[in-house]
C-alpha positions in Angstrom: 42.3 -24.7 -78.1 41.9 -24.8 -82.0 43.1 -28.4 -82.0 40.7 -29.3 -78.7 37.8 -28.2 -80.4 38.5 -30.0 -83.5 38.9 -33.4 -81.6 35.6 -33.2 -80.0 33.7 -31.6 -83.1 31.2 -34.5 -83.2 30.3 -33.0 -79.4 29.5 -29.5 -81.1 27.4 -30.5 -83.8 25.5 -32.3 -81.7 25.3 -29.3 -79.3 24.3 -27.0 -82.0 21.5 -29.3 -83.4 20.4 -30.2 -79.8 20.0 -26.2 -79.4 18.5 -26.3 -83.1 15.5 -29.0 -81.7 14.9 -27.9 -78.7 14.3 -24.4 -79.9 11.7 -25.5 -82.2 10.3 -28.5 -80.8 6.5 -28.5 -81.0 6.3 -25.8 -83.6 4.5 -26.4 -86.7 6.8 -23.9 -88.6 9.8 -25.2 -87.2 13.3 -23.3 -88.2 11.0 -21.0 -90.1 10.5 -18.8 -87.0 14.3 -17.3 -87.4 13.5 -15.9 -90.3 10.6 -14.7 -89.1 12.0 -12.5 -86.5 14.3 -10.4 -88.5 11.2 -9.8 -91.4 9.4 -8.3 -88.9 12.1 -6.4 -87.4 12.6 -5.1 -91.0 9.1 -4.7 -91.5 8.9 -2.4 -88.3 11.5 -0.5 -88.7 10.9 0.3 -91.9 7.5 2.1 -92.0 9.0 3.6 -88.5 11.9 5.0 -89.6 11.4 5.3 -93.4 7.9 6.6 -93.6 7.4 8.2 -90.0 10.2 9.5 -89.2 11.6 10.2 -93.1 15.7 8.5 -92.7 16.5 9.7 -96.2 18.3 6.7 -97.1 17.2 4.9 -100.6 16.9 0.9 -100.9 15.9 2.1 -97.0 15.2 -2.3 -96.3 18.4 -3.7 -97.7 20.3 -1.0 -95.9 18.8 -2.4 -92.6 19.2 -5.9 -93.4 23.0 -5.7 -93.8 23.3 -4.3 -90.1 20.1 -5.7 -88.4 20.8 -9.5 -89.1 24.9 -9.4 -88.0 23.9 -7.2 -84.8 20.5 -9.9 -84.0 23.3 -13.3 -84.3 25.8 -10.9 -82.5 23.3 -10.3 -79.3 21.2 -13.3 -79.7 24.9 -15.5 -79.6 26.1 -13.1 -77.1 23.0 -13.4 -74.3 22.2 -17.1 -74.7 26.5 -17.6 -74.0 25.5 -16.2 -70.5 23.8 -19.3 -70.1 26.4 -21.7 -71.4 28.0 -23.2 -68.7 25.4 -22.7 -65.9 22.5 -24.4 -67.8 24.9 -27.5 -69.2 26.3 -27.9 -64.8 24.9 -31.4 -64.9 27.0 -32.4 -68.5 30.3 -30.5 -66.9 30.2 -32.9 -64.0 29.7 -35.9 -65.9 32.2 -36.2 -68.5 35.7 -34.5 -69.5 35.4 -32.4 -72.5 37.2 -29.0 -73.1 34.7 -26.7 -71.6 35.3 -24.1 -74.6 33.2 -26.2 -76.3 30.0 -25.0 -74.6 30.3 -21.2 -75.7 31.4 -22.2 -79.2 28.6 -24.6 -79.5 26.1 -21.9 -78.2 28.1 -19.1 -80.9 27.8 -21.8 -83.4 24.0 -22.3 -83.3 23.3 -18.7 -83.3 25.7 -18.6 -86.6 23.7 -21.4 -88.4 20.5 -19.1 -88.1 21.9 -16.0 -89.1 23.1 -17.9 -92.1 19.9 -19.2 -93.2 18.6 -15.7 -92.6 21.0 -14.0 -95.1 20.3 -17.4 -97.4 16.9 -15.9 -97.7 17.0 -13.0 -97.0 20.0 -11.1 -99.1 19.5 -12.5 -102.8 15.8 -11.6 -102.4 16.6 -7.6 -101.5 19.5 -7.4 -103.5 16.8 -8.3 -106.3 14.0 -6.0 -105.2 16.3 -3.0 -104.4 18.6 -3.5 -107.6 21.7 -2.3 -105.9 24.2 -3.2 -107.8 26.9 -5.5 -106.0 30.4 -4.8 -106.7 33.9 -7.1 -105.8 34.1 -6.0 -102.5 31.2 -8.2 -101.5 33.8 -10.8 -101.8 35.4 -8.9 -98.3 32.0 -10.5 -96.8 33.6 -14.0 -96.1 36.3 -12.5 -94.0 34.7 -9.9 -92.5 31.9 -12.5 -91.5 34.9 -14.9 -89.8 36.3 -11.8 -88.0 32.6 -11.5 -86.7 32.4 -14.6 -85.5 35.8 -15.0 -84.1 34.8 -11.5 -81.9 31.8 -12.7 -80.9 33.4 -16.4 -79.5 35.7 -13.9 -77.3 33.2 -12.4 -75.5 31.4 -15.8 -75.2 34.5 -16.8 -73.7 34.4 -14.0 -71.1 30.6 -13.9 -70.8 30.3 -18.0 -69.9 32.6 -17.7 -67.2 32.0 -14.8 -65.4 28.4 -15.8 -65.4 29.1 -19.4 -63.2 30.2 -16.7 -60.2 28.2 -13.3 -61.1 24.4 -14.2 -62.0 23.6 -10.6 -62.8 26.0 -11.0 -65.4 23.3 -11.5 -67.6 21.0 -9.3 -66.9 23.6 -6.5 -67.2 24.4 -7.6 -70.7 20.8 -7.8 -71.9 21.2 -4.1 -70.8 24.0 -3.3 -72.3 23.0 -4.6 -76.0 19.6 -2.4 -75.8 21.9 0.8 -75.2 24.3 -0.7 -77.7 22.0 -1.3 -80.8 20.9 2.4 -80.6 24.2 3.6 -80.0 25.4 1.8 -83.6 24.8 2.8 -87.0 22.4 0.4 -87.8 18.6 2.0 -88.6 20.5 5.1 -89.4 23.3 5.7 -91.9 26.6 7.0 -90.2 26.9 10.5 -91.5 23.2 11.2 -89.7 25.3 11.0 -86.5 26.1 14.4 -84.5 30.1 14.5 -84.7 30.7 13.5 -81.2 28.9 10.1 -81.3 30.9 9.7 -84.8 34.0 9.4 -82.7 32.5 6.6 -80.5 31.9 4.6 -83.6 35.3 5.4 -84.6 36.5 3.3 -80.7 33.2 0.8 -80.8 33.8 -2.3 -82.8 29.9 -3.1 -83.2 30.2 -0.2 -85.1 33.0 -1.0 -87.4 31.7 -4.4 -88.0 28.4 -2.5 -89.3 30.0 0.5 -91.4 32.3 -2.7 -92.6 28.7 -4.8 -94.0 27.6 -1.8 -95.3 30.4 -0.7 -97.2 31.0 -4.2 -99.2 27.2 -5.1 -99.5 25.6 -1.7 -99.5 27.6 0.6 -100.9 29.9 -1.4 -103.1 33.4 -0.1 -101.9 36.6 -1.5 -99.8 36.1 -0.3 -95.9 38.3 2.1 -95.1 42.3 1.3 -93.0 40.8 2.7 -89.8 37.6 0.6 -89.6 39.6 -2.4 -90.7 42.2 -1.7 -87.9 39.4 -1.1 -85.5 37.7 -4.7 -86.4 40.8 -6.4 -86.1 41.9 -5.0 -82.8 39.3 -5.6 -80.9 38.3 -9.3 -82.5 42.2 -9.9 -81.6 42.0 -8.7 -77.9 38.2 -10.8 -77.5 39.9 -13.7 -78.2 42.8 -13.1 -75.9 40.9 -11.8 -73.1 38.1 -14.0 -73.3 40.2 -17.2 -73.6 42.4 -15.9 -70.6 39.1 -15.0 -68.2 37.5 -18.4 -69.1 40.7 -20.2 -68.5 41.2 -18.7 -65.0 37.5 -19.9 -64.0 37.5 -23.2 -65.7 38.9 -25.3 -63.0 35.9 -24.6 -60.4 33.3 -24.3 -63.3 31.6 -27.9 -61.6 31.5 -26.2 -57.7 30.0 -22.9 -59.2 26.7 -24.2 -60.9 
């Protein structure tokens, strides 16, 4: 697959900054939108959560930013992969090209917007807040690869069983609203009652979050069991993703 993909990587970057233009065409700001999105998120749920409903967490903004903008590319990428194959039918029937491609393209161009997000975004709070970053933030680069290695698995999974189940998507639109509230992400961990704390023990959007906010937020090395968790289930995404998507591939151009 690895070597596939890097064959036809002139095909992805011009998937990614097809996605990238269409997106935006027509719009005065442009690419400026993305960030505007997760601002306002921040925005909101800061005066809702800080100064409503009084989270007592300090540098209360930068906290959110380090789990709102990996969980927004994680369910933007993992919603518009439903899409992936059904909406490109008329390319699949047209030309040979492994059909990975399409998923990873759609991951991809998520990816390149939550970059320019934490671009922006993370020197600016890091400044404002003054939390002091320590060595671990050096664990972002492979914690960041694991994320978007888990998130290409479901893709995987998500693309293909789409072609032949339509609700498919709507059921995972579903299942990222119940997901966001159910991961520590406006609220710090230890606010949890101790039977939800076992779930994010099992969930790996949860790991991935505690993970982000133990080398940006709080300056230390994630713990064995949260690192076990995060590479368990990024390791099984892949596996099972690539396995479901290979067993519909071949009747991918009869099924949209």
């Amino acid at each position: 697959m690895t070597r596939d993909v890097l064959r036809y990587k002139s095909l992805v970057k011009n998937l990614v900054y097809k996605d990238l233009k269409l997106k935006y065409r027509g719009s005065v700001l442009g690419v400026a939108w993305s960030l505007a999105n997760p601002l306002l998120l921040i925005l909101v749920y800061t005066i809702a959560f800080k100064y409503v409903l009084r989270v007592e967490q300090d540098n209360y903004a930068y906290f959110l930013l380090v789990g709102l903008l990996p969980w927004n590319f994680f369910a933007g990428a993992l919603l518009a992969s439903t899409g992936a194959i059904v909406a490109n039918g008329h390319l699949i029937k047209k030309v040979y090209f492994p059909r990975e491609i399409l998923p990873i393209a759609t991951v991809l161009f998520g990816f390149a917007q939550f970059l320019l997000a934490l671009i922006v975004f993370l020197p600016a709070l890091i400044l404002i807040s003054r939390v002091p970053v320590g060595w671990s933030a050096l664990l972002f680069v492979p914690l960041l690869a694991l994320h978007l290695l888990f998130t290409v698995g479901l893709a995987f999974a998500l693309s293909a069983l789409t072609t032949v189940f339509r609700d498919v998507a709507h059921f995972t639109d579903v299942a990222l609203l119940l997901l966001f509230w159910m991961t520590p992400i406006i609220y710090p961990v230890t606010m949890a009652p101790s039977q939800l704390r076992l779930f994010f023990r099992m969930s790996p959007m949860a790991a991935f979050t505690v993970a982000y906010q133990d080398v940006l937020f709080w300056s230390r090395v994630p713990d064995l069991s949260t690192v076990a968790t995060i590479c368990l289930w990024t390791a099984g995404a892949l596996v099972i993703g690539h396995t479901v998507f290979g067993s519909y591939s071949a009747t991918f151009a009869e099924d949209v």
